[in-house]
ZANUFI-490740 format. One record per residue (C-alpha): z, x, y; residue in three letters. Coordinates in steps of 0.2 Angstrom, whole numbers, padded with zeros to 4 digits, always signed. Each point is the difference from the previous one (the first is absolute). Example, Ala and Ser with C-alpha at 12.3 -4.5 7.8 and 13.67 -1.06 7.14 Angstrom:
+0039+0062-0022ALA/-0003+0006+0017SER/
//
This chain:
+0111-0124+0093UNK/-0015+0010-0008UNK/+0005+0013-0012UNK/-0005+0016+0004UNK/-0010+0011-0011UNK/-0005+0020+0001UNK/-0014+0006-0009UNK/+0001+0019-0003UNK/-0019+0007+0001UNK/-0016-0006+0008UNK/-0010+0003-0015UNK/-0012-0013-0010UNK/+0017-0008-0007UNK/+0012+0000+0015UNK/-0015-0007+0013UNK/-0004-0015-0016UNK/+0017-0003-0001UNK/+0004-0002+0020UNK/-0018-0012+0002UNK/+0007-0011-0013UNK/+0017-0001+0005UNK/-0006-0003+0016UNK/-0014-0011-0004UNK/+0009-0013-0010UNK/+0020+0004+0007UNK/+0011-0003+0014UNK/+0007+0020+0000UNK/+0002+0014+0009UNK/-0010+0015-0008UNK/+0004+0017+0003UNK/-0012+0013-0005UNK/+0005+0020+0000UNK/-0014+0013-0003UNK/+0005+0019+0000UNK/-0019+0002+0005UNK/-0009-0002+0016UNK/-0013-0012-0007UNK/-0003-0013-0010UNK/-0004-0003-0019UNK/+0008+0016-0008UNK/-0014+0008-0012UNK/-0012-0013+0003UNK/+0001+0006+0020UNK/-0015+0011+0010UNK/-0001+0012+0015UNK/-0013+0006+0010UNK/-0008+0017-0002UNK/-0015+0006+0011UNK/-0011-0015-0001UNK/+0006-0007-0014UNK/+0013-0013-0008UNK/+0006+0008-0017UNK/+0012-0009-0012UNK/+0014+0006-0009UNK/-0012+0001-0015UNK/-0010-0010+0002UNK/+0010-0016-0007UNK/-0011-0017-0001UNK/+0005-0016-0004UNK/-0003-0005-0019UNK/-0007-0017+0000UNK/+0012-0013-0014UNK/+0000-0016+0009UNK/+0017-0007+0005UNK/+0009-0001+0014UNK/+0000+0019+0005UNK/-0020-0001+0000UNK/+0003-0016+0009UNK/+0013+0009+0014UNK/-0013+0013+0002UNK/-0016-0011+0001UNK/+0009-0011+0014UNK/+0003+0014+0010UNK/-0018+0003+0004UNK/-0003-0018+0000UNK/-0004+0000+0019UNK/-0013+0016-0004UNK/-0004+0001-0020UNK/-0014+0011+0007UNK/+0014+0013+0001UNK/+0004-0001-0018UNK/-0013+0008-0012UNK/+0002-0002-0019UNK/-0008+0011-0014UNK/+0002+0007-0016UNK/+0006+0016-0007UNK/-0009+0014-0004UNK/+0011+0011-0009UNK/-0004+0016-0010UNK/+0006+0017-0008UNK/-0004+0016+0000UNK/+0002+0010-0016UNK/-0008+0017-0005UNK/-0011+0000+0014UNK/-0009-0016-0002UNK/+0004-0019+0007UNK/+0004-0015-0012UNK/+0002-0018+0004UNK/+0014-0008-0002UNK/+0007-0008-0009UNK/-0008+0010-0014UNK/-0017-0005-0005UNK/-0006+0003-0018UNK/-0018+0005+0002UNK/+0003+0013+0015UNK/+0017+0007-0006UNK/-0010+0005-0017UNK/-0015+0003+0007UNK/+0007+0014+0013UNK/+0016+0007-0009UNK/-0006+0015-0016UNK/-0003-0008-0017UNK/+0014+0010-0009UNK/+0009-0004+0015UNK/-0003-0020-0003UNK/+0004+0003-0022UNK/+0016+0009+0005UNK/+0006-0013+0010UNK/-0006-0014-0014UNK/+0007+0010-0014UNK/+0015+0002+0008UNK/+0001-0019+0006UNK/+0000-0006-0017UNK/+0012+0013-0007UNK/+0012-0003+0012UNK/-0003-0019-0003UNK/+0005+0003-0018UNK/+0014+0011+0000UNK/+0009-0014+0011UNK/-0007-0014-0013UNK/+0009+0009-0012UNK/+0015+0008+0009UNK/+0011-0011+0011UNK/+0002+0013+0015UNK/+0010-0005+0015UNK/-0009+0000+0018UNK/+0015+0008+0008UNK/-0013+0007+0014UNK/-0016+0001+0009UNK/-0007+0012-0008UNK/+0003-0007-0020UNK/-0006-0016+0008UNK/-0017+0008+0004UNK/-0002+0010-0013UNK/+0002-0015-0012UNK/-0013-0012+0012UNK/-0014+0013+0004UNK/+0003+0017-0012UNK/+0007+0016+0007UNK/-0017+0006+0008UNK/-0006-0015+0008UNK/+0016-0004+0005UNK/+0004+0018+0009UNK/-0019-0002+0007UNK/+0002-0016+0009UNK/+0018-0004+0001UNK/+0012+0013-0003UNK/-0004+0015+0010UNK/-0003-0010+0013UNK/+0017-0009+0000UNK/+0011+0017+0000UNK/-0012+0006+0013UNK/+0006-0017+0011UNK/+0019-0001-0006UNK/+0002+0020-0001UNK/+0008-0005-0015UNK/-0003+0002-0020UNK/-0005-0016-0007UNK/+0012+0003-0015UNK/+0012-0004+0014UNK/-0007-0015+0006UNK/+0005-0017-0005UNK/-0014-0010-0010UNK/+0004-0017+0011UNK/-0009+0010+0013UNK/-0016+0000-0008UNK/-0006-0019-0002UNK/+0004-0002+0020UNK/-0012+0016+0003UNK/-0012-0002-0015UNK/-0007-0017+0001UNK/-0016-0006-0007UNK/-0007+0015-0013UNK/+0002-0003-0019UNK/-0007+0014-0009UNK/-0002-0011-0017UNK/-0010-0012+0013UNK/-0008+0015+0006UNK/-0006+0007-0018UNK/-0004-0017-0006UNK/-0014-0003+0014UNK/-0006+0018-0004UNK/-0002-0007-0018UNK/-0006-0016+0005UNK/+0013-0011-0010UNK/+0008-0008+0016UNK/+0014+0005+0012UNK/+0003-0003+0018UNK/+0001+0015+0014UNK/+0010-0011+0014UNK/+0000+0006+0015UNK/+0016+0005+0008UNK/+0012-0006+0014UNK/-0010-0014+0011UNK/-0016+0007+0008UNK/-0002-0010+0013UNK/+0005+0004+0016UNK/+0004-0006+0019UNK/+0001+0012+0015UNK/-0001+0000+0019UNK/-0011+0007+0009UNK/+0013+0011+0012UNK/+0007+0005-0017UNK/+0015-0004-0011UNK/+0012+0000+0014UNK/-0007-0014+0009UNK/+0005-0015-0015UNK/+0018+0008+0005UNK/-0002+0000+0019UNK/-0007-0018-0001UNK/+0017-0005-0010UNK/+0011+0007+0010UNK/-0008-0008+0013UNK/+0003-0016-0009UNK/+0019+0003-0002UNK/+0003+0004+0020UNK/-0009-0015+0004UNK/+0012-0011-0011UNK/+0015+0009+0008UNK/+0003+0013-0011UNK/+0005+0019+0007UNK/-0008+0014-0008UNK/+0009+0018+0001UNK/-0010+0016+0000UNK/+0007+0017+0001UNK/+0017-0006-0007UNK/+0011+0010-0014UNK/+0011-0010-0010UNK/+0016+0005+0001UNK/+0011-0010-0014UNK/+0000-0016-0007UNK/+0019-0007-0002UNK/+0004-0014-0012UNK/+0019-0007-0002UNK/+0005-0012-0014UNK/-0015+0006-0009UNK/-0012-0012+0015UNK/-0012+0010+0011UNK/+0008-0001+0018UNK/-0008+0014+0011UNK/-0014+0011+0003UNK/+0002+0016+0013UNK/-0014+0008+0007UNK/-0004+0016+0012UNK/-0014-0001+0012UNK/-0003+0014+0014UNK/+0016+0007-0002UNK/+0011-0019+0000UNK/+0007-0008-0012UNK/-0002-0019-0004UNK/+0010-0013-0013UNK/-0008-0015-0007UNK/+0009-0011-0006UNK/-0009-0012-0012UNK/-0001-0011-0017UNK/-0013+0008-0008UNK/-0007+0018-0004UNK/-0017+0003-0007UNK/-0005+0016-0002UNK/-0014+0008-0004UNK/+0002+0020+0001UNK/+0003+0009-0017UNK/+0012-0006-0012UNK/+0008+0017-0001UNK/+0004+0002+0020UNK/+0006-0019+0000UNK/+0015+0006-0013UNK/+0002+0015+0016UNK/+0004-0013+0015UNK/+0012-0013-0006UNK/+0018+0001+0005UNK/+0009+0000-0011UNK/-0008+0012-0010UNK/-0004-0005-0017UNK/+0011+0004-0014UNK/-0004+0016-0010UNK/-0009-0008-0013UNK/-0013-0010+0010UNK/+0000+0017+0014UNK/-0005+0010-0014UNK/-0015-0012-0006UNK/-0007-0003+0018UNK/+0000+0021-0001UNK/-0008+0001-0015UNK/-0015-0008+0007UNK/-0015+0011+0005UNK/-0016+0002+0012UNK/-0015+0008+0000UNK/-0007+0004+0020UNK/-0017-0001+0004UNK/-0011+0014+0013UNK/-0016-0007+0005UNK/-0013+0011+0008UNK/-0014-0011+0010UNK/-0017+0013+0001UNK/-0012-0006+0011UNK/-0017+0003-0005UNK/-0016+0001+0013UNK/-0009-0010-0010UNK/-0003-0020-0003UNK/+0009-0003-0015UNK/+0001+0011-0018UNK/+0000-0014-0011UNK/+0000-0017-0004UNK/+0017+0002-0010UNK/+0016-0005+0009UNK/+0011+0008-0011UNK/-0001+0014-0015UNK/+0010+0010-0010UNK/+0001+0017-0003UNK/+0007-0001-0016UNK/-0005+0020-0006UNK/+0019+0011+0004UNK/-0012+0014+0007UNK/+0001-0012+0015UNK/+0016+0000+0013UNK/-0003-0017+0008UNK/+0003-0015-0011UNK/-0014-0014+0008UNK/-0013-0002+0014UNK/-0003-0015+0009UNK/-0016-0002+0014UNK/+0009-0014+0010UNK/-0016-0003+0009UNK/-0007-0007-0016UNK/+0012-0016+0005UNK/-0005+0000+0016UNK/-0011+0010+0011UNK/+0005-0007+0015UNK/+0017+0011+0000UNK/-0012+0014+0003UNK/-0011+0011+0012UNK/-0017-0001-0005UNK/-0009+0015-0008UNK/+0018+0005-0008UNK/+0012-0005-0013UNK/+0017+0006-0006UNK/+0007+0003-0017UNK/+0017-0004-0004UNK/+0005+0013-0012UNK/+0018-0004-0009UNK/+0015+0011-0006UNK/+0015-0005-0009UNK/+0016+0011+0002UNK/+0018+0001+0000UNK/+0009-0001+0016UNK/+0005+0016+0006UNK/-0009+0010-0013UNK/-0013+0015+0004UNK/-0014-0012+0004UNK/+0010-0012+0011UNK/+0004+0016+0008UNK/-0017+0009+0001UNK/-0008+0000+0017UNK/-0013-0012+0007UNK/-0013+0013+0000UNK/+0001+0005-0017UNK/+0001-0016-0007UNK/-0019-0004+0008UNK/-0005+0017-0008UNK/+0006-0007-0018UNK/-0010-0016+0005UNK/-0017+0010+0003UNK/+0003+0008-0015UNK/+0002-0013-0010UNK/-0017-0011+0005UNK/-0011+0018+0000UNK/+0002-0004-0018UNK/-0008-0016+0003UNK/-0019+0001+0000UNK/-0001-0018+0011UNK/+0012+0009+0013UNK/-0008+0015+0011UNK/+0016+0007+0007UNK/-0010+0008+0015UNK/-0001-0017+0009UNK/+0018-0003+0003UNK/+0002+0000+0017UNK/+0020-0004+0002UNK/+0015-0005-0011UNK/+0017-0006+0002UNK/+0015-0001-0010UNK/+0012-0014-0003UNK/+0017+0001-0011UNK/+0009-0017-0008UNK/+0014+0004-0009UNK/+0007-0011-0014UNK/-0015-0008-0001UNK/+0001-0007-0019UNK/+0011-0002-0013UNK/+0002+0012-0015UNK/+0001-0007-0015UNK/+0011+0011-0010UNK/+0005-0003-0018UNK/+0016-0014+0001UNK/-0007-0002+0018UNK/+0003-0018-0004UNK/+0017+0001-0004UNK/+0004+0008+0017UNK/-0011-0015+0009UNK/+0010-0012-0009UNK/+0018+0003+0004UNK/-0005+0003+0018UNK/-0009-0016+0002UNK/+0016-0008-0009UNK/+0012+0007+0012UNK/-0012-0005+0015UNK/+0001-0017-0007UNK/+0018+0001-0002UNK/+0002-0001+0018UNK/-0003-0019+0008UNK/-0013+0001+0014UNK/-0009+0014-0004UNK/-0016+0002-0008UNK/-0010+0016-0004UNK/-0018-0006-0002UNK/-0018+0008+0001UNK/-0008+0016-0009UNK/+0012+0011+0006UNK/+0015-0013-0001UNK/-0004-0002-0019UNK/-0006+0018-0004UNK/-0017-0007-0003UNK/-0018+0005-0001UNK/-0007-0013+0007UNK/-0015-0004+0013UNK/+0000-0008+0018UNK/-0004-0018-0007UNK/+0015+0003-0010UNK/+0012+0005+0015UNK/-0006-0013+0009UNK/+0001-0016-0015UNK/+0020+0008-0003UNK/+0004-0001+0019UNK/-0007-0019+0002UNK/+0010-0004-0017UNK/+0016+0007+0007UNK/-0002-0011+0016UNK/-0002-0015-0011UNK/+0017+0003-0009UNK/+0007+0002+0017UNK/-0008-0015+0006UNK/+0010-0010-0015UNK/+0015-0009+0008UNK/+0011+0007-0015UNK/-0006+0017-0005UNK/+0005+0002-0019UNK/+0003+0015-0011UNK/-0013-0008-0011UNK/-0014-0001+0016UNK/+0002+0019+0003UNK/+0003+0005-0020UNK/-0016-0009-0005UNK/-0008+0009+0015UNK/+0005+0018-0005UNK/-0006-0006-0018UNK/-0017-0004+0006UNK/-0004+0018+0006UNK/+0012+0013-0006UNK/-0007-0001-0018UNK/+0006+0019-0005UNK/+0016-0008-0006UNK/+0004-0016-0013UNK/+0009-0007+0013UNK/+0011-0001+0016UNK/
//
């Protein structure tokens, strides 16, 4: 008989690891989604006349068989998938700035003694670490050491307390090469000198999306998986997870008021790793409870502003890196795709990172859009006068906060998850990650493959958690 398999959340991971199974396997595939739709963060909705994305979120373009999954999706209709290239910028003391940084415009716009502090500080800094052995116990020495304290409070540092309401000096230094890819400052100063360096450019800037927005890809797979048999869930909160004999044996659900038991051979969830720890029965020891605790989330509050007017820039994303500003980013989703859009009007997705349950979790729709239109008045490309509407959206938990020894939490977490046969924790939220939707969907077609195996190994699924858990030595 086919084994029976139960993948907890629709998202990128859960939807790439069901098509595979599904794809290459004889199984029953069982997916549970707490939501209503489709695709977790990288889902839409309909407001007005528009399609508006959780974001936006496209589809960075790496080769491979994610990019592969996607492309054969629109196979039938490639017209409906569009493919462009970022335009990212931010915007710092009251001017725009391409980036990555460019040498020429970043000292041709920032004040002279502005641009010699931040040199003479560069190489001081550069110095004192040549000379003195000082440990990079967190993001902020880690910084200060790459950039100098100015230019790294201009560009980096305010900007990360502002996202993570969190001191850097209480931020692990593992978090900043997954956030801060690309920009070397020695690079930087030697093309300003003309002695060489490289600026890279950062993350992949290649992109695929679908015309009727993000959530399409996901509505496409899903398809997919209930063509090939598989159920998907919706509206469904998990209950527990019970294991005996240290082997995943069950999975309990509630839907409209019922309850349902599954039971199955394999779990593969992709929700946090901290709730994960919350649901098995039996609970966790104390040691491994107090881990899956200890790790953290940062929520995010979007505010979409809808403009009367074609478009405001060519830019689809940008920072507002100064502190006087309360929103974190801005993106102009119909820079992806104006096809998601009434004509004559465009809409500004305008992004705030909180705690949940804190005072601006709590704060009221209405005053949340006034914060907005404050915050682009101060933007001389914005006239706030045009906004003819706005709506609100919540996402709680939406990333993964990197506290200092954040790892170690992560680590005996993911260990104990291991230490139960059959069950698999697997995708940016399953391995407290920061990853993008290419990543989700590459780990959720890897898992499938190790399920696929007729004899799944410890080795398979250690050499898998090696591969992209790299804030710890090992596994």
């Amino acid at each position: 008989m086919s084994k029976t398999i139960v993948v907890i959340g629709a998202g990128p991971a859960g939807l790439a690891c069901a098509h595979r199974l599904l794809e290459r396997g004889d199984f029953k595939v069982i997916l549970i989604e707490k939501a209503s739709f489709v695709g977790g963060l990288g889902g839409s909705f309909n407001w007005k006349e528009h399609i508006l994305d959780f974001g936006p979120h496209a589809f960075h373009t790496k080769g491979g068989e994610p990019e592969s999954l996607v492309r054969n999706l629109f196979k039938d209709d490639p017209e409906n998938l569009i493919m462009g290239r970022k335009k990212v910028s931010v915007y710092l003391r009251s001017k725009f700035y391409k980036y990555p940084l460019q040498v020429g415009e970043v000292f041709r716009k920032f004040n002279p003694l502005l641009s010699i502090r931040i040199l003479v500080e560069f190489i001081f800094t550069s110095i004192v670490h040549a000379l003195v052995a000082i440990p990079i116990e967190n993001f902020e020495i880690w910084g200060n050491k790459r950039f100098g304290r100015k230019l790294y409070r201009l560009g980096f540092g305010d900007y990360t307390e502002k996202v993570w309401k969190t001191k850097t000096s209480d931020i692990s230094a593992k978090f900043a090469p997954a956030k801060i890819q690309g920009f070397s400052f020695i690079h930087f100063v030697k093309k300003l000198f003309k002695i060489g360096g490289e600026v890279t450019e950062p993350y992949f800037q290649t992109w695929l999306y679908p015309k009727m927005g993000s959530a399409e890809l996901y509505r496409r797979l899903a398809s997919k998986i209930e063509e090939k048999g598989g159920s998907i869930i919706l509206d469904a909160e998990i209950s527990y997870i019970s294991h005996n004999n240290g082997k995943a044996e069950c999975v309990e659900y509630t839907r409209n008021g019922e309850k349902v038991s599954i039971k199955t051979d394999y779990v593969i969830s992709t929700i946090h790793l901290g709730h994960l720890g919350n649901l098995l029965v039996p609970e966790p020891p104390f040691i491994a409870s107090h881990h899956f605790q200890k790790l953290k989330y940062i929520s995010l509050i979007v505010v979409y502003l809808e403009l009367n007017i074609d478009k405001v820039s060519d830019m689809h994303w940008f920072y507002l890196l100064d502190k006087s500003f309360q929103f974190n980013r801005v993106a102009e989703q119909k820079n992806l795709c104006k096809d998601t859009f009434k004509s004559n009007k465009t809409v500004l997705s305008m992004e705030l990172t909180c705690r949940h349950g804190d005072e601006l979790w709590n704060m009221g729709d209405e005053e949340l859009i006034n914060m907005a239109k404050e915050d682009i008045t101060k933007i001389p490309i914005i006239d706030a006068g045009l906004v003819s509407g706005a709506i609100v959206k919540r996402f709680p938990n939406a990333y993964e906060l990197y506290y200092k020894n954040f790892d170690k939490h992560a680590d005996i977490s993911l260990a104990y998850v291991n230490s139960i046969e059959g069950l698999f924790s697997v995708g940016r939220r399953g391995l407290f990650l920061q990853g993008d939707q290419y990543q989700s969907v590459e780990m959720g077609l890897e898992i499938g493959n190790i399920l696929l195996q007729k004899d799944i190994t410890d080795i398979s699924a250690n050499e898998y958690y090696k591969k992209y858990v790299r804030y710890v030595d090992e596994i």
